[in-house]
C-alpha positions in Angstrom: 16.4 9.3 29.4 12.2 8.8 30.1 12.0 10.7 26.7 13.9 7.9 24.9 12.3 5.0 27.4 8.9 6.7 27.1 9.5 6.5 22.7 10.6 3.0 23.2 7.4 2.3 25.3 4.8 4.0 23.2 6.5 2.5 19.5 7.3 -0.9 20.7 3.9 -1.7 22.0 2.2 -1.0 18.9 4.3 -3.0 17.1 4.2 -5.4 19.0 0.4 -5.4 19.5 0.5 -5.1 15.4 2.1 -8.4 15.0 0.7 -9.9 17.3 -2.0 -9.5 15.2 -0.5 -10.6 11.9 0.5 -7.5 10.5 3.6 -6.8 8.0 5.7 -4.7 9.7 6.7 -3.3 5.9 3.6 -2.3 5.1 3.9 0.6 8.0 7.1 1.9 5.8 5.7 4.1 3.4 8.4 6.6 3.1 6.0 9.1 0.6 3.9 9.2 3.8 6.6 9.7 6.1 7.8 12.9 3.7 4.4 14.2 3.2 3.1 14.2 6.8 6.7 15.3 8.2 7.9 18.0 5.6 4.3 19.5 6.1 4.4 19.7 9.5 8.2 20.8 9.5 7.5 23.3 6.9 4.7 24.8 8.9 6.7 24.8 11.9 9.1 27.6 10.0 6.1 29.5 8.8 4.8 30.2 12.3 7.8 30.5 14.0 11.0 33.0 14.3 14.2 31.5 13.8 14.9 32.2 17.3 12.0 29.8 18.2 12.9 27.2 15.9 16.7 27.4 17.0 15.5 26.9 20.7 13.3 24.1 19.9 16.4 22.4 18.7 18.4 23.2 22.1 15.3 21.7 24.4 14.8 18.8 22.1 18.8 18.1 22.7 18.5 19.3 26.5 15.8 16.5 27.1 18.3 13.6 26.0 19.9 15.0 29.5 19.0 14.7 33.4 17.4 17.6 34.7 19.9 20.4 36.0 17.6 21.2 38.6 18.2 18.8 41.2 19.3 18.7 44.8 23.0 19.0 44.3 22.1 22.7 41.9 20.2 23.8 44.5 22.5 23.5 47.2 24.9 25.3 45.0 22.5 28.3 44.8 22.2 28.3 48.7 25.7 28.3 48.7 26.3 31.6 46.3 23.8 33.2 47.4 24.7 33.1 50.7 28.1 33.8 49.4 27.0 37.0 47.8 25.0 37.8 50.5 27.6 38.1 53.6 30.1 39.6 51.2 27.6 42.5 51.0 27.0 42.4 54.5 30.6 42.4 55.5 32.5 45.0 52.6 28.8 46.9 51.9 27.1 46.7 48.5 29.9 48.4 47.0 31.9 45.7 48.0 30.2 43.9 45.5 30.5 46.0 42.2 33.8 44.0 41.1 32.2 40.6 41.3 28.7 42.1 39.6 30.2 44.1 37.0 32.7 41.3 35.9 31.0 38.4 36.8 33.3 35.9 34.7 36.3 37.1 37.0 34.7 37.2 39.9 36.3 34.9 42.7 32.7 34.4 44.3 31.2 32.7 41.0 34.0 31.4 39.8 33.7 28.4 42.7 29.6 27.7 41.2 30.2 26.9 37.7 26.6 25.8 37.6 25.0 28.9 38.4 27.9 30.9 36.5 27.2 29.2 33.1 23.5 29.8 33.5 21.8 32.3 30.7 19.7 33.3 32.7 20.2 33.1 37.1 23.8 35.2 36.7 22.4 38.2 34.8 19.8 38.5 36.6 21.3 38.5 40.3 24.0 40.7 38.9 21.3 43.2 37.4 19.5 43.0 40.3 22.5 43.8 42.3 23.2 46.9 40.1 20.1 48.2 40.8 20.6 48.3 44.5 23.9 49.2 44.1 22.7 52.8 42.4 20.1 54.0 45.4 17.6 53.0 47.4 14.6 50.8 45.8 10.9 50.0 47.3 10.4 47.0 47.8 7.4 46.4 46.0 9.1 48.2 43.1 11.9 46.0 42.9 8.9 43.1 43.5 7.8 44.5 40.5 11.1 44.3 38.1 11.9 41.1 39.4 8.6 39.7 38.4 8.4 41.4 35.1 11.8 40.0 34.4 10.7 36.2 34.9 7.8 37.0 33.7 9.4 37.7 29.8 11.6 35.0 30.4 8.7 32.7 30.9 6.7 34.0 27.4 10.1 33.6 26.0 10.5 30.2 27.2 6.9 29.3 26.9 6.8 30.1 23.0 8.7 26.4 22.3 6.5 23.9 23.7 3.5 26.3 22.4 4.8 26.1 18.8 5.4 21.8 19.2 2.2 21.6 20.2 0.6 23.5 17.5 2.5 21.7 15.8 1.3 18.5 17.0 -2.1 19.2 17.2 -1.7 19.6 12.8 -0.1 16.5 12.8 -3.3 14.2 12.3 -4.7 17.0 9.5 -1.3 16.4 8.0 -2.0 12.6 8.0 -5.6 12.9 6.4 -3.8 15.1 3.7 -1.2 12.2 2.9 -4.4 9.7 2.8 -6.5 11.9 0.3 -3.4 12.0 -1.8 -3.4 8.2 -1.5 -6.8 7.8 -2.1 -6.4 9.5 -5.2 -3.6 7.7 -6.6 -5.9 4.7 -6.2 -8.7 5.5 -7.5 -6.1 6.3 -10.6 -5.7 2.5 -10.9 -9.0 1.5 -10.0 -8.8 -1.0 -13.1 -5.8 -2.7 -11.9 -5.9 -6.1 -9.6 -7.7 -6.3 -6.1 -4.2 -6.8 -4.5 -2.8 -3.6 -6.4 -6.0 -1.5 -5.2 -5.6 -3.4 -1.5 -1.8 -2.2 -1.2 -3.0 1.5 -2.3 -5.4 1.5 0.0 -3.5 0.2 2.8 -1.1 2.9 2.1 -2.9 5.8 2.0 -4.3 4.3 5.4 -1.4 4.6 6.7 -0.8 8.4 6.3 -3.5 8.7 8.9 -2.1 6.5 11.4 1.3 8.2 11.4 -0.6 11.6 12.1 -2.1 10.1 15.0 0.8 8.6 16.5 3.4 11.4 15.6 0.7 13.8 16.8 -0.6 11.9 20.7 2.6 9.9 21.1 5.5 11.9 20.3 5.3 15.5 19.5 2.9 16.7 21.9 4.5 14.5 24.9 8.1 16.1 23.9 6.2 19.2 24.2 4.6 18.8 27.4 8.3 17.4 28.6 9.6 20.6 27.9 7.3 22.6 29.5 8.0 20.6 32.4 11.8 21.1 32.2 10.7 24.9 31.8 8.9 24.9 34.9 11.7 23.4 36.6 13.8 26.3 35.7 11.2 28.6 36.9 11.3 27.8 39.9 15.0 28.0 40.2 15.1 31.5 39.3 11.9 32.0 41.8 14.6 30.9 44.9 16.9 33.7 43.8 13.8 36.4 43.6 12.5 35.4 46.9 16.0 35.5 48.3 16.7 39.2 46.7 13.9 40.5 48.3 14.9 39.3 51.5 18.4 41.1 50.9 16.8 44.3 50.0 15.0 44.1 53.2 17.7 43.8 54.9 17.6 40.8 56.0 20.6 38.5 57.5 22.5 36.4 54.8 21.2 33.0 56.3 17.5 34.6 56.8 17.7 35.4 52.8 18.8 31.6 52.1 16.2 30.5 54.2 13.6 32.2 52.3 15.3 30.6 49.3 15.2 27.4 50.9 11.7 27.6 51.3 10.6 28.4 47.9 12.2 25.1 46.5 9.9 21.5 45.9 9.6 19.6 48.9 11.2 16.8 46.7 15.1 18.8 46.1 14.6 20.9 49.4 17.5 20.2 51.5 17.0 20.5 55.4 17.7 23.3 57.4 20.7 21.1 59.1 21.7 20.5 55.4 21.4 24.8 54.7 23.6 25.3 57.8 26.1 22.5 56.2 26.2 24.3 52.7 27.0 27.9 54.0 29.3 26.9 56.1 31.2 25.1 53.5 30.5 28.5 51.1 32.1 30.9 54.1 
């Protein structure tokens, strides 16, 4: 909703201060510039870019139009299956476990989370993790190690989108001095024609450069940076269920593990530890 409020903001103002000043709001729709600057900048996006890339750019741009998942209410629901997971171990042993982990989609345990269960990402890579410990004993700094090499390729993956807006973006205003050299040449083509004909041609190909600008500073790198934001967010979701794996394969109590979790998350969504006591209690 910002992203929409934040457009509003940014396009509204400057028409607003344009007319305050006079200015012809149709003189800003030149639809050859509008092709131009955008079917460059598009078509350049698909030359740098796998399809994978330019599939997920789609996704984030449609995942921004919506609140962020990662809020107080999904983190008490990781709390909660965690902790779930967790006593279930501690109660039937590790081996207990390889029903839910194996077949996660059936499992009674994740089935209550829907959340966490629809996640591409947190399921796989408790239930992996969970594998792991299931088939022998693992160091803990070497399971430190897969866990952090794990998130650390979903990052790069989920890095490469706002990298490639912002690339992106930052061609946007070369893009915008292309359209105006076009338009500077189809003037000086009718550089025998009336002052008003030359003006509009000019104004024109002026205008090329001002939509680089604006597409570049005010939209496509802020929806960039907005993702990356939102990617972050997700980071540090999957960080609570690392920090609270560790703690397991320490051996570790069910509501110590949790608390480590709990720990781990922004001051902002953190619930209290009154709150933490609350949620696995409601989970047992």
């Amino acid at each position: 909703m910002f992203v929409i409020v934040g457009l509003v903001v940014v396009f509204g103002s400057i028409l607003f201060g344009y007319t305050m000043h006079h200015g012809q709001v149709g003189v800003l729709l030149q639809w050859s510039e509008f092709i131009i600057i955008g079917g460059s900048a598009f078509g350049a996006f698909l030359i740098s870019n796998p399809m994978s890339v330019v599939k997920g750019t789609f996704g984030s741009l449609a995942s921004l139009l919506k609140p962020n998942p990662y809020n107080e209410k999904a983190y008490g629901e990781l709390l909660r299956v965690l902790y779930d997971v967790f006593q279930k171990a501690r109660k039937d042993g590790l081996v207990g476990l390889e029903a839910h982990i194996e077949d996660p989609e059936k499992s009674e345990i994740f089935k209550k989370y829907d959340f966490f269960r629809h996640h591409h990402h947190a399921l796989p890579f408790l239930c992996d993790t969970l594998k792991v410990l299931l088939t022998g004993a693992v160091e803990d700094h070497h399971l430190a190690e897969i866990l952090d090499m794990d998130l650390e390729r979903m990052h790069e993956a989920e890095h490469q989108i706002p990298s490639a807006l912002a690339t992106v973006g930052d061609a946007l205003p070369g893009f915008g001095i292309v359209a105006a050299v076009l338009g500077v040449v189809i003037t000086m083509g009718s550089i025998g024609g009336s002052a008003q004909s030359i003006g509009e041609k000019v104004a024109a190909a002026l205008v090329g450069t001002f939509l680089g600008i604006l597409l570049s500073y005010g939209v496509v790198n802020p929806i960039a940076k907005a993702i990356e934001s939102r990617n972050r967010a997700e980071a540090s979701y999957m960080s609570c269920i690392r920090t609270a794996l560790l703690a397991f394969a320490r051996g570790d109590a069910p509501m110590t593990c949790v608390e480590f979790a709990r720990r781990n998350i922004e001051p902002v969504e953190r619930p209290t530890f009154a709150e933490l006591e609350a949620l696995t209690r409601k989970a047992a």
